[in-house]
N, C-alpha and C positions, 0 to 999 in steps of 0.2 A: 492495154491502155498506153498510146503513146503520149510523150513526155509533151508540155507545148512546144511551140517556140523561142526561141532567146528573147526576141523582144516584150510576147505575152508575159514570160516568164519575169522580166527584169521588171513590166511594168507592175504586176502584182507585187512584187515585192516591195517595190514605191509605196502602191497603196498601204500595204501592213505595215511599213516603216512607218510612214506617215499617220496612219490611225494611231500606233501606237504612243509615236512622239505627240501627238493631240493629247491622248489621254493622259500621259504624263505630264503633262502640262496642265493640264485643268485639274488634276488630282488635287485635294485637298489633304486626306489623311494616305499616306504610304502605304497603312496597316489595312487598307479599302483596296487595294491591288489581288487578284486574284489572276494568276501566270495560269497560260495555257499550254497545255504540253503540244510538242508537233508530234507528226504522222509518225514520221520516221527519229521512231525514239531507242537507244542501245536499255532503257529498261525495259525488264521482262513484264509481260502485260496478258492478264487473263484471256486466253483464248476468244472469249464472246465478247470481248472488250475490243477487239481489231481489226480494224478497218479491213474490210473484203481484198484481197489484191485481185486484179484480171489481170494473170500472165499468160500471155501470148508462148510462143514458140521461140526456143533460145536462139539466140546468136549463135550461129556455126562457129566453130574455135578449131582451129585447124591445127592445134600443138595435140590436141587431143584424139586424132585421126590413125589409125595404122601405119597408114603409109610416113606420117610426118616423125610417129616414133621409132619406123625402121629405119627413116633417114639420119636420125639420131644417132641411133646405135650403129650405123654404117657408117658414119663422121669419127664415132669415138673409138672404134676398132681401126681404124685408117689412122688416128693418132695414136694410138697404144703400137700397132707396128712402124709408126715414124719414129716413135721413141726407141723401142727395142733397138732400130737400127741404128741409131746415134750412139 
């Protein structure tokens, strides 16, 4: 599932902004407010309670790669002997 666009993205949020400030606004009692949780929530949440994800295939990450960590440790021994020699 890819993410929308900036623009769909900003306009939705218009909308929810705006439903929301409606309904604060015609609200009579506070205690009559019932919050909805979002999707992406840091509480822990029963298993059959969460939304399905569709993840696709990761992003390549190239610090993660062999080659990019023996370039690593070929950087860090190149300064361990520039040190020694100083």
């Amino acid at each position: 599932m890819n993410k929308p666009a900036s623009f769909d993205r900003h306009v939705e949020h218009r909308r929810v902004r705006r439903a929301a400030h409606v309904e604060l606004a015609t609200m009579e009692e506070p205690d009559d407010l019932a919050y909805t949780l979002p999707v992406h929530t840091s509480m822990k949440a029963d298993p059959a309670e969460r939304p399905e994800l569709l993840v696709g295939p990761g992003r390549f990450r190239v610090w993660k790669t062999k080659a990019w960590k023996r370039r690593a440790n070929q950087r860090a021994e190149r300064a361990a002997a520039y040190r020694a020699l100083a």
